[in-house]
C-alpha positions as CSV (number, residue, x, y, z in Angstrom):
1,X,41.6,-30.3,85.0
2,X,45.2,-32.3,84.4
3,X,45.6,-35.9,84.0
4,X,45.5,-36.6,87.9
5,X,42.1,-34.7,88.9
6,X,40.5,-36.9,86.0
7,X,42.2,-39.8,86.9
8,X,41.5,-39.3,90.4
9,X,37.6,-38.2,89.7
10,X,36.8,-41.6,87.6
11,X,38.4,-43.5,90.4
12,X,36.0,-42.0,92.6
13,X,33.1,-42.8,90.5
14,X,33.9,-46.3,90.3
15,X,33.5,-46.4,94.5
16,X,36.0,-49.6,94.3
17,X,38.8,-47.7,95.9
18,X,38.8,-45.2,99.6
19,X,40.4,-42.1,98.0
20,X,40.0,-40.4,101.6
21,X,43.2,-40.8,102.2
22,X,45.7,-38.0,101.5
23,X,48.6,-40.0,101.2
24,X,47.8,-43.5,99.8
25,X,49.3,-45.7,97.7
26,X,46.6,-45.3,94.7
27,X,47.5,-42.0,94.5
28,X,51.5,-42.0,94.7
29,X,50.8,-44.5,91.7
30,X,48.3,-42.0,89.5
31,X,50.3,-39.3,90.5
32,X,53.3,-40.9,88.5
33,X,51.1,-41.8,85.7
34,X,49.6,-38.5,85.1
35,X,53.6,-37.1,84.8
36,X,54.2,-39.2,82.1
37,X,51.0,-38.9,80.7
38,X,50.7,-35.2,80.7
39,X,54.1,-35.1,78.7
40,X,52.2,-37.3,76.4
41,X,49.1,-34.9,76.0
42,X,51.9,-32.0,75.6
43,X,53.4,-33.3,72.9
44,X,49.9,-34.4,70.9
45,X,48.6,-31.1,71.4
46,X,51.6,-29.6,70.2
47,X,51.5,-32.2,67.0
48,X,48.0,-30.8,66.7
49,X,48.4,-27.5,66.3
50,X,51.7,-27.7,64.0
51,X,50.5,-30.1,61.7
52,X,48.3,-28.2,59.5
53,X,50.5,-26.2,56.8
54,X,48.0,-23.1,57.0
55,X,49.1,-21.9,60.0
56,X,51.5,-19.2,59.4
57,X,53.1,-19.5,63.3
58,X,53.6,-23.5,62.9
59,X,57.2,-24.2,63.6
60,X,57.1,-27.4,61.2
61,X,55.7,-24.6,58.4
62,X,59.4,-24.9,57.0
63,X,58.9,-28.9,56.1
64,X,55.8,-28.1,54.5
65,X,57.4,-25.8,52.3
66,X,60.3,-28.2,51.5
67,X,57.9,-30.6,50.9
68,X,56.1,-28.5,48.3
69,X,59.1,-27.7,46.7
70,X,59.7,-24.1,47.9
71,X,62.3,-21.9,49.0
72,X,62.3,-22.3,52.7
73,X,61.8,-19.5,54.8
74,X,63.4,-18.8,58.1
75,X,61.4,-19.7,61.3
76,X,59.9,-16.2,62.2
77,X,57.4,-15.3,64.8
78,X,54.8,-13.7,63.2
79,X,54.6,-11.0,65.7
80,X,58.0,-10.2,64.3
81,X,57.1,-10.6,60.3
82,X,57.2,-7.4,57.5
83,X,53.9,-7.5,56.2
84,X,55.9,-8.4,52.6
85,X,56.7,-11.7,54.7
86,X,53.4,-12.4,55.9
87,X,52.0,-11.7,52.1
88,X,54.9,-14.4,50.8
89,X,54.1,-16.8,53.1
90,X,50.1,-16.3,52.8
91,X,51.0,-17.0,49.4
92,X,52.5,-20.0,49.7
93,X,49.8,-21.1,51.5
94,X,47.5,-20.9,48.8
95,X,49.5,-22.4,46.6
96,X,50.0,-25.8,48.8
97,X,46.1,-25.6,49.1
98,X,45.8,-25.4,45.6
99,X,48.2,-28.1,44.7
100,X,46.5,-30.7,46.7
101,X,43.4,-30.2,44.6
102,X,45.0,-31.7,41.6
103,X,44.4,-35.1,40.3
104,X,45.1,-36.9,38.0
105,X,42.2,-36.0,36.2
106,X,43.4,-32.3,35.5
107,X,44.8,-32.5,32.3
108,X,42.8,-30.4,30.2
109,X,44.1,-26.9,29.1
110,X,42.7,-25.3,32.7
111,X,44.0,-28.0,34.8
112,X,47.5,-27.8,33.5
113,X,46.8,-23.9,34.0
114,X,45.5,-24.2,37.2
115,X,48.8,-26.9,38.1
116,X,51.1,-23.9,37.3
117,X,49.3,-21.7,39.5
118,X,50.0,-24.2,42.2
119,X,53.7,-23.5,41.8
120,X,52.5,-19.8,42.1
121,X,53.1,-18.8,38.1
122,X,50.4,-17.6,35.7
123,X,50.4,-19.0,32.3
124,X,48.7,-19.0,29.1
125,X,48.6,-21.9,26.9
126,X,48.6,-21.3,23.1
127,X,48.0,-24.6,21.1
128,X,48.9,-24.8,17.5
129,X,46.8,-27.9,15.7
130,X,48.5,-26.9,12.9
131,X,52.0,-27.4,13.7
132,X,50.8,-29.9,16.7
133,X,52.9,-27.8,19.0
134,X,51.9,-26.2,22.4
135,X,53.1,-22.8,23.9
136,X,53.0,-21.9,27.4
137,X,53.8,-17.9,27.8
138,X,54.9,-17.9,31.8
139,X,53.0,-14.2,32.3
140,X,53.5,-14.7,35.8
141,X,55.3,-15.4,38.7
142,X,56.0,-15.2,42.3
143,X,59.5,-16.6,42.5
144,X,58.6,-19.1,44.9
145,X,60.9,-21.7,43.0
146,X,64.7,-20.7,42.7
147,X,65.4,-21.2,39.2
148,X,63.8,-21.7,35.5
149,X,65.3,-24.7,35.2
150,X,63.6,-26.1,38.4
151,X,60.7,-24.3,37.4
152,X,61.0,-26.2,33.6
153,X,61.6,-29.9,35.7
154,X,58.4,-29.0,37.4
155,X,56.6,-28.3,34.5
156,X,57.8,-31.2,32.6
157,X,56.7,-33.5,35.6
158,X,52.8,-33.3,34.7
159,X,52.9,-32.7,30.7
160,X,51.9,-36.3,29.2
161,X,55.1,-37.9,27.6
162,X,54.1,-37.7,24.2
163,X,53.0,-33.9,24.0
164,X,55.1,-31.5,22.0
165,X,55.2,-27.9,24.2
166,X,57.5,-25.0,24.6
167,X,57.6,-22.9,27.5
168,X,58.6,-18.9,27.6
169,X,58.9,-17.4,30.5
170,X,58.7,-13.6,30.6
């Protein structure tokens, strides 16, 4: 049922208006407001279904990953993806999931851990008490960031100020 059948149906329920008539002026006039408002409904339902980043298909898929900080992909139907593709971007997707898990609360060895899985690397943190140095060995990664230096910046974004830490990556 479009705009003007529901329109038109509550109208009728109300029993203040004769909606006999085919051709009446109460009708010309919801028949120009369900125009405009089905272009409204088009465009939230079409807001709806592109605003969740886990749909693979979304055509706004592309900000998300800009967003997150990843290469951007090109706009591809799935229908029409390798299944490499779909495996990259599924990735991805797991990663953004992951990321918005992370507070500020994740500071311990396993949250920075689990932070660098959200850029989709694997790490292992080696601390040294003795020489009050930390090492993190980058065993891991999925090259969804385009260089070790952006992958470095990212890294040095969560590390509290006054830690001493080294990162390898392998």
């Amino acid at each position: 049922m479009g705009c003007y059948e529901r329109m038109l149906s509550h109208l009728q329920s109300t029993r203040l208006y004769d909606m006999s008539k085919n051709e009446s002026l109460i009708k010309a006039e919801m028949k120009a407001y369900a125009t405009v408002l089905e272009d409204i409904i088009s465009q939230i339902n079409r807001l709806c279904t592109e605003c969740f980043f886990d749909e693979m298909q979304s055509y706004s898929y592309g900000y998300f990953e800009k967003l997150f900080g990843f290469s951007i992909t090109p706009i591809i139907d799935v229908e029409n993806m390798t299944e490499n593709e779909i495996n990259l971007r599924q990735q991805k997707i797991d990663c953004m999931k992951q990321r918005l898990k992370i507070s500020n609360r994740n500071f311990t060895k396993q949250g920075i851990i689990d932070a660098i899985a959200s850029w989709g690397m694997t790490a292992e943190i080696i601390e040294s008490y003795q020489h009050q140095n930390t090492v993190m060995n980058i065993v891991g990664d999925l090259g969804l960031l385009s260089s070790r230096r952006v992958k470095a910046d990212f890294i040095d974004t969560f590390m509290p100020g006054h830690f001493e830490y080294t990162v390898n990556f392998s």
